[in-house]
Structures are given as structure tokens and as C-alpha cells.
N, C-alpha and C positions, 0 to 999 in steps of 0.2 A: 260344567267346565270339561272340556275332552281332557282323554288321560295322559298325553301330552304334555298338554300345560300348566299339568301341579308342577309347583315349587318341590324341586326333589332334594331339596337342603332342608326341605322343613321336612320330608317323609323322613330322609336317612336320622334326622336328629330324633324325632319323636320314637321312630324304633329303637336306637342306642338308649333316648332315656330311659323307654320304657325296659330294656333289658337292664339297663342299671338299678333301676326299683325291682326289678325280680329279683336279679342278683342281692342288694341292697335286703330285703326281704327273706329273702335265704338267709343270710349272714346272721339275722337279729336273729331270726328261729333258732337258728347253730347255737348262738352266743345262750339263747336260754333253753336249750339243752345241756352246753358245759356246761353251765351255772348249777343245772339242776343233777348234771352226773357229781359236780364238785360236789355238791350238798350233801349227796348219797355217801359219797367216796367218804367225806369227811365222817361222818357216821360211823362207816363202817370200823374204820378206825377207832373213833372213841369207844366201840362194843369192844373189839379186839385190845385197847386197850386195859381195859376193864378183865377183861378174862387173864392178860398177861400178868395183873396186878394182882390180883387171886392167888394166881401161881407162884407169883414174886420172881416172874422173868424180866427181863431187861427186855424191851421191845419198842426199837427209834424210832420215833414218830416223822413221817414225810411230808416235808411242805408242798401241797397241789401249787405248783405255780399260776400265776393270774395271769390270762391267754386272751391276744384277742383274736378272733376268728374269723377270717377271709377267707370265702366259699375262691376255689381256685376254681374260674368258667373253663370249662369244655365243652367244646360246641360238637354238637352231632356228626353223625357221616353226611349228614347232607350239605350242615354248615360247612363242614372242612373241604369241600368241594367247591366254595363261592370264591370265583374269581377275585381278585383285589381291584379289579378298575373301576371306577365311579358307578357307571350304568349297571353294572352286575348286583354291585352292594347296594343300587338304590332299589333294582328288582327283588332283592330277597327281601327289601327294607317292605316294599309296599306288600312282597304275598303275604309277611308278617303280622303287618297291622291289619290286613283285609280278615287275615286269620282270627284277629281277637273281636274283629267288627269292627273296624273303624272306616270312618267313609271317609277316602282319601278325596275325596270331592268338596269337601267340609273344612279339611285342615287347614291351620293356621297358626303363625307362632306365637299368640297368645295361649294355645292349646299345648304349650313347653313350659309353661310357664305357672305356676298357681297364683291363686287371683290376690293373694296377697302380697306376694311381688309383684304381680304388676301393678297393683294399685301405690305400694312404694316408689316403683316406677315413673308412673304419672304426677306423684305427686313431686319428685323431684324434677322431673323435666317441664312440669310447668311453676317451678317456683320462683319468684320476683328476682329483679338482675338487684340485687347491693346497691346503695350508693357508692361511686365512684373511690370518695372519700368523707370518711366521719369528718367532724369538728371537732375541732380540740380545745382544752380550758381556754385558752388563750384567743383562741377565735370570735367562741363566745362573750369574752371580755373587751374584746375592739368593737365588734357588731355594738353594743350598748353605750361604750364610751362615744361613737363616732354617730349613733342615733342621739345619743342627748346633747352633744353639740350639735347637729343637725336642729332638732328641735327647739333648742336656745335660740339658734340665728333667725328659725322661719318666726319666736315669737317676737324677737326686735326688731327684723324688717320686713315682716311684711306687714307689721302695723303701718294703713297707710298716712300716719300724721309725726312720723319718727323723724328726727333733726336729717336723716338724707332723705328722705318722700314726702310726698304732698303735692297737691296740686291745688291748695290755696283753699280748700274745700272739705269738710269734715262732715262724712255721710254717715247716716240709723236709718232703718226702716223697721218702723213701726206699724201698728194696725193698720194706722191711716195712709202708709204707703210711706214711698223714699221721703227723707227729709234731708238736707242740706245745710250747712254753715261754712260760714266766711274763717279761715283759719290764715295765720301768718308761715309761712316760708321761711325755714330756717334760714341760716347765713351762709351753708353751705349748698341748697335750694336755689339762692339767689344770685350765688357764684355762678354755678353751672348755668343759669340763664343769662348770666354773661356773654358765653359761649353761644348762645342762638343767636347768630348772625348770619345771615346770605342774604344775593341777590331778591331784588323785587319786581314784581312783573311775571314772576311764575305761575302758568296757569295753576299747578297746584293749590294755592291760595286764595281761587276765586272766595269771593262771600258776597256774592250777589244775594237776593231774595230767597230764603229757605238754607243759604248755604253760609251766613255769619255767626261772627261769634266769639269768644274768646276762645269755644271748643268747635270753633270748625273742622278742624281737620278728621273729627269723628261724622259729621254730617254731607261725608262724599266719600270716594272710591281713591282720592288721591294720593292719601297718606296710607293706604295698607299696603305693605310690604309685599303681599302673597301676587298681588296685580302689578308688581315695579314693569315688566314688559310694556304691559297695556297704560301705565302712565309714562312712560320711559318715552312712548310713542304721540301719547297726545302733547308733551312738550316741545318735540321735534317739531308738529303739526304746527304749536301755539295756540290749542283750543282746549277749553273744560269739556269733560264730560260728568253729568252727575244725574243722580234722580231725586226727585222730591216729591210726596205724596202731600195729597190736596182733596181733601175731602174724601179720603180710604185711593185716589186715584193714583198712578204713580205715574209720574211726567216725564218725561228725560229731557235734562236740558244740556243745551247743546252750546258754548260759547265763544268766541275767540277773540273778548272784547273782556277785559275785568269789571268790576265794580262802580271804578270811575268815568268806563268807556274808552278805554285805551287799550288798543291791540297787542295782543300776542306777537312776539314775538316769534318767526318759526328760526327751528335752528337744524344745525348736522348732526349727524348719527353723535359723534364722537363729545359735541358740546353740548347735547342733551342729557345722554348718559350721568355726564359729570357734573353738569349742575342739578341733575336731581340726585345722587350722593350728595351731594353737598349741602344741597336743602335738608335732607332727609336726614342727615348727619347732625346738621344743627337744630332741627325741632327736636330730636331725642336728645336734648339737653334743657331745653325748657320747662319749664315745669309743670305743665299739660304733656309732653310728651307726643309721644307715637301711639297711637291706639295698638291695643294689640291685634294680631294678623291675623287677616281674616275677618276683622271685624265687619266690615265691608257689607258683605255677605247677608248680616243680620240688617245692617242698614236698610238695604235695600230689600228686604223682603215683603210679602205681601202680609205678614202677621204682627199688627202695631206694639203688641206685648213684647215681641224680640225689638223691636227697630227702639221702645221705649228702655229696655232692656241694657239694650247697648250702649244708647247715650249715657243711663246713670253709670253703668260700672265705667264708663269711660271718664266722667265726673268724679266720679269717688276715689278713681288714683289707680286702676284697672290699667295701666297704661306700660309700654314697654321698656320705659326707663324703671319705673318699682319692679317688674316682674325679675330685671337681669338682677336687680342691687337686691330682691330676696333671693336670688338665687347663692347669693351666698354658702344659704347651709347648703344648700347640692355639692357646692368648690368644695368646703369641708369636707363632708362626709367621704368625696371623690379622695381629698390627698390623703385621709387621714387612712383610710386601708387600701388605697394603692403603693402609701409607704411601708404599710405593715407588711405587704406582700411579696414589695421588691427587699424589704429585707429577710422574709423567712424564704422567697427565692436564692437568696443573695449565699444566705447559713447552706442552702442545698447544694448549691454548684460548688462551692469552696470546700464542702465536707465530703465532696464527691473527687475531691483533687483536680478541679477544671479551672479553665482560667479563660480570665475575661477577654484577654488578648483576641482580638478577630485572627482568625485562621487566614492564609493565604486563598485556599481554597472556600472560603465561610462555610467549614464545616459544624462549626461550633455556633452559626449564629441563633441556631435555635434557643439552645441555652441562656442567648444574652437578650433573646428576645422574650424569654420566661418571665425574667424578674422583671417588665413594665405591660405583660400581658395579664388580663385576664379573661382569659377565654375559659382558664379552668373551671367544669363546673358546679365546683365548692367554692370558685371565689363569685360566682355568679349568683349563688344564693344567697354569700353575705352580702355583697348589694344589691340583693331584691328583699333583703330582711328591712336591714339600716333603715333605705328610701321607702322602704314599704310602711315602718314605724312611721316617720316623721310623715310621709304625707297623709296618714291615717290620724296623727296628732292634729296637723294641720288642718282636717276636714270635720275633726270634732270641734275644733277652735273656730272654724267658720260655721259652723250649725249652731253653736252655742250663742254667738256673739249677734248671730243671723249678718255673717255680714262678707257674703260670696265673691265682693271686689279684694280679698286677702287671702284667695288657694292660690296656694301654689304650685306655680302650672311647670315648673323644671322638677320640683322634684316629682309627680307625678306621670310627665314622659320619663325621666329614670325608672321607675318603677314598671310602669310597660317595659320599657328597655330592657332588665332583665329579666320581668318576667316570663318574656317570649320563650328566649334560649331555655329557663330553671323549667316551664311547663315543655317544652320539647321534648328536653330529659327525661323528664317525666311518665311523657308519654310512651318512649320510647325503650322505656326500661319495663316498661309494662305493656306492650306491647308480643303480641305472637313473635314477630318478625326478631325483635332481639333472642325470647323466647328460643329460638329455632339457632338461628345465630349459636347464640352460647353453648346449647346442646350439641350443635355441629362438630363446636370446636373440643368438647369435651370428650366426646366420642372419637372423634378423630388424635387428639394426646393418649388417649388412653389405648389404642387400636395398635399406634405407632408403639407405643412402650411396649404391648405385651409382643407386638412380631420383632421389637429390639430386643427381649429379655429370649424368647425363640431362637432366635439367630444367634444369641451369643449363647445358648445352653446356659440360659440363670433361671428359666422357669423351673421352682421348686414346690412340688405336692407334699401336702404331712402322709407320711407313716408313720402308722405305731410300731413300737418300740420291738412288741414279740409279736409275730404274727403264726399264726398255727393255721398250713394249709392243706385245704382240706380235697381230696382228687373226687 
């Protein structure tokens, strides 16, 4: 490195310290030489006293005072010649250090520093950012209340033979594979399949060859939700489209002619749309239901174990009228600590002296939008605990029972749901870049304070008490 381009803040400093440890050094030697003249001193006294005692004189004994000793620096004729402007003081600084041996070429500010502080050092500026904020007794005791009611609801309804589910059919799978039974429909079952009413003539309804049934709407692409566009489209048309495998083959049938041989209807943009709402509206009240979304997919795949797959859980009550009616425990567990939050919001703003009044300006509307957020995140963890319980209940209860047509699929998107954000934090707390962050900001309050406590004349060094100085 040319001589130049040292850092001459780290030369001038290394020189100062090092004259401060000489200095420093001198001082202790002073300090145990008093010590050892006091020792003397005192002695000599006690002989003299002893002699005076002999004689039976009177002879006042003097207290050595306790000193502490500051070597007063004076610097040589050469020092008292050294300009005061930066580049002067850095030049005596480096003939200094070159004088003791130091290779200014080498320097660097961990070499001001002993390795014990900076190992302090390191270890504080790389220490974990805190959780935002702890849990409190109380937190903890809502998160448990609000998982076992969660829990309670997924074991009543997502049993799928409970007086609101069913789909007429009471599924086990055993060694020998799925088995099926004929089950009765409750009375409130049989209500809501009152409600499945619409038009007829819908291509969605085809049940031609491969595509009949009672559970047709699982043996084509017409009832899944995730495709509404692309049937949104062939109703306008007035054609099915489906596929049907045939010996491992998979066929695509193409129709615009139902079952009986009577055509499709083609219709407008705007009268298609709505009779397929309205179709779609009244089979999720029968009691086969809506396959769930997506199912489609599996349908049609080339792997018979998924396309077998899908028809039983679609059988077995898999379907998207039980998924919404277990959704239940997700609404619970959702009002029961979103109200715990908007009321210990509610105890903050009011004990802060704020008021819920919207501002003219919405200044205030953060605050009113606190108590029904939670983006906080500590309230993010308690609902990735809650939902994280119950659908871990939930997945023990479907292992046990072996019976995969009763997860629960809301509270396990909940559960992603805040996972995302809780591992974000996470990451991010632990992360260099916070790391640095925090450090930034520490350095920079503390940098500010001490050129604030400078400027106003409050920076205070100790002095002892007596100081004895010495030319």
C-alpha cells in the first residue's frame, strides 16, 4: 500500500494510545513507588517514635495522606515544536510508530483495540434481533381456549356422517381397499337438497356413456370451480367437453347433444355466465355437492390410482359444501382472537388518551385501523399457533381413523397463511441484513448523543479526588 493511502485516523490514534499506555505506565510505577516511600516513611516514624517514647517526649504523629499520582506529560523540544494542523500531528504520529517498529503498512483498527474487546465487540453486533414483542399470561390463555374450540368444531364437523353432512354414503378403508355404505340424510341434508333446483339442458350435466351417475359431476371438468372460464365458455358454445379413459386410453369427448339427443342450447355472454352461477349455486346444496377445486385435474390424469383416488373422496363426503360447514372451527378460532385483539387494541388507544372519532384529515385512522388488524407480528404467531394446533389435531385424527376424506382443508390454508409472514420474521431477524440494520442504527444514536453531550459541554471524565502532579 503507498504511503499515501494509510488511514491516517488509525496512525494518529495508535500513536495517542500508545503514548497513553506509556504515560499510563509511568503512573502505575509512580503510584508503587509512593507506596513503597509511604511504607518507608511510615516506619521511620514508628522507630522515632519509639525513641521519643524512651525519652518520654511528646512527638505528633503525621498522617501520610493517600495520593493518587498523575505523571504531568511534557513533551520534548522537538514535540513542542509540532505544528497543531492535522497533517503535522499525523507526520510525528507515523515517525513515532516507525520509531518503535511498527509497519504502517500493516495498520489497522482492530490493532487499537485488544482482542478481548473486540471479540465483545463481535459478539454484540452479531447478536439475534428480540422478538418484537413477548406473550403475555393472557395471550397464552386465548391461543388454548380458541385451539380447543377449534378442535371441538373440526371433531363435529368434519365427521363426514354428522346431522349437516353426508352424502348418503358412509366410507372405511380397510386392507381390502375403500368400502362404502348406504347412510340416511339427515333432515336438515334433505332441506338444503330442496334448494337444488335449475334449469335443464345444461351442458354441464351431460351423463352420456362414462360420464353418469348420481356422482357425475366428479366424472368431468364441468363442476370444478378452478376451470368456471373454460365452462363459463362451453355453455355459451352449448357443447360438453370431457375425457374418459378406456382401457389406460384417455378419449376426449366432445358433445352438443345430451344424453337423450337433444341439443345444446348456445347462449350470450351475459346468459351463460348466469345460468352457470346458478347451476353451480344449487348443486352446492345437494347432497353430493361440488367436488372440491381442482379436482378435475386428478380426473383427468394419466395415473388410475389419483383418477380412483378422486372419485372415493368425492364419495365419501370430500365435497365442498362439508369442507365450508367444517370450516366452522377456522370462523371460531378467526372471531375468537380477533376480538381478543380488537379489545386489548381498543384498552391501548383509550389509555393513550385517543379517540376513535375519524379526524378530518385521517390522521388518526391508523389507530382505528389497529384494533381490527393483524398484521402485528405477535398476533401472527398466535394464529399460526391456534390453526397450527388444530390442524395438527386434525391430521392425527385423519391418520388414526385412516380416513383422508375429513382434513381440513381451511384450516390448513390458515396455517400456511400465517406461516408465511411468522417464517419471514424470522428470517429476517436472523438475517445479516437486519443484523447490520440494527447496528447502523445503534451507532448512529449513540455517535448523535455523544457530539449532543460535546456541543452542549455535558461530556464528563472521572477525576480522582487528590491528584499529586508530578513535572
Amino acid at each position: 500500500m503507498p504511503h499515501d493511502e494509510i488511514d491516517k485516523d488509525t496512525v494518529i490514534l495508535k500513536y495517542q494510545q500508545d503514548e497513553i499506555k506509556d504515560m499510563d505506565s509511568d503512573t502505575v510505577n509512580i503510584q508503587d513507588k509512593n507506596r513503597s516511600n509511604t511504607d518507608r516513611i511510615n516506619a521511620i516514624h514508628e522507630q522515632v517514635q519509639e525513641i521519643m517514647d524512651f525519652y518520654s517526649l511528646n512527638y505528633p504523629k503525621r498522617q501520610v495522606p493517600e495520593l493518587s499520582v498523575v505523571k504531568k506529560y511534557s513533551r520534548s523540544n522537538n514535540e513542542n515544536n509540532i505544528d497543531n494542523s492535522y497533517d503535522e500531528l499525523y507526520l510525528h504520529a507515523s515517525s513515532s510508530l516507525e520509531a518503535r517498529g511498527i509497519d504502517l503498512n500493516k495498520l489497522t483498527y482492530n490493532d487499537l483495540l485488544d482482542s478481548d474487546v473486540i471479540a465483545a465487540i463481535d459478539h454484540k453486533l452479531n447478536r439475534p434481533l428480540p422478538p418484537a414483542e413477548r406473550w403475555t399470561k393472557d395471550d397464552f390463555i386465548i391461543v388454548f381456549v380458541a385451539a380447543a374450540v377449534g378442535m371441538i368444531a373440526d371433531f363435529v364437523f368434519g365427521n363426514r356422517t354428522n346431522p349437516l353432512t353426508g352424502s348418503g354414503y358412509k366410507a372405511s378403508i380397510a386392507d381390502n381397499g375403500w368400502n362404502f355404505s348406504r347412510v340416511d340424510n339427515s333432515i336438515f341434508s334433505d332441506w338444503l337438497e330442496d334448494l337444488h333446483i335449475h334449469d335443464s339442458g345444461n351442458p354441464l350435466d351431460f351423463q352420456g356413456p362414462g360420464f353418469g351417475g348420481g356422482f357425475h359431476r366428479e366424472l368431468s371438468k364441468g363442476h370444478d370451480l378452478l376451470r368456471m372460464a373454460e365452462n363459463i365458455w362451453n355453455i355459451k358454445n352449448g357443447r360438453f367437453v370431457g375425457i374418459r379413459y378406456e382401457n389406460g386410453q384417455a378419449i376426449q369427448v366432445i358433445s352438443t347433444i345430451n344424453q337423450y339427443g337433444t341439443s345444446y342450447e348456445q347462449l350470450g355472454n351475459i346468459e351463460a355466465i348466469l345460468g352457470y352461477f346458478q347451476h353451480m349455486v344449487a348443486d352446492f346444496f345437494s347432497s353430493a355437492s361440488l367436488p372440491f377445486p381442482g379436482y378435475s385435474f386428478l380426473r383427468e390424469c394419466s395415473d388410475r390410482e389419483l383418477r380412483i383416488l378422486s372419485a372415493n373422496m368425492y364419495k365419501a363426503g370430500f365435497n365442498l359444501k362439508n369442507i365450508v360447514i367444517q370450516a366452522i372451527s377456522t370462523i371460531a378460532i378467526e372471531l375468537i382472537l380477533r376480538i381478543y385483539i380488537a379489545t386489548n387494541e381498543t384498552k391501548k388507544i383509550l389509555g393513550e388518551g385517543k379517540s376513535f372519532n375519524i379526524l378530518a384529515d385521517y390522521s388518526n385512522w391508523e389507530n382505528i385501523k389497529s384494533v381490527v388488524s393483524v398484521s402485528h407480528i405477535k398476533y401472527q404467531e398466535m394464529f399460526l399457533v391456534t390453526h397450527g394446533l388444530t390442524t395438527a389435531v386434525n391430521l392425527g385424527k385423519v391418520i388414526i381413523k385412516k380416513a383422508p376424506w375429513e382434513i381440513n382443508v381451511t384450516e390448513m390454508m390458515m396455517t400456511v397463511r400465517y406461516l408465511i409472514p411468522v417464517l419471514q420474521d424470522y428470517l429476517w431477524r436472523n438475517s445479516v441484513q437486519a443484523e447490520l440494520a440494527r447496528n447502523n442504527q445503534e451507532i448512529l444514536g449513540e455517535w448523535e448523543r455523544l457530539m449532543n453531550e460535546i456541543g452542549s459541554n455535558t461530556l464528563q471524565l472521572p477525576v480522582p479526588d487528590k491528584i499529586l502532579e508530578l513535572a
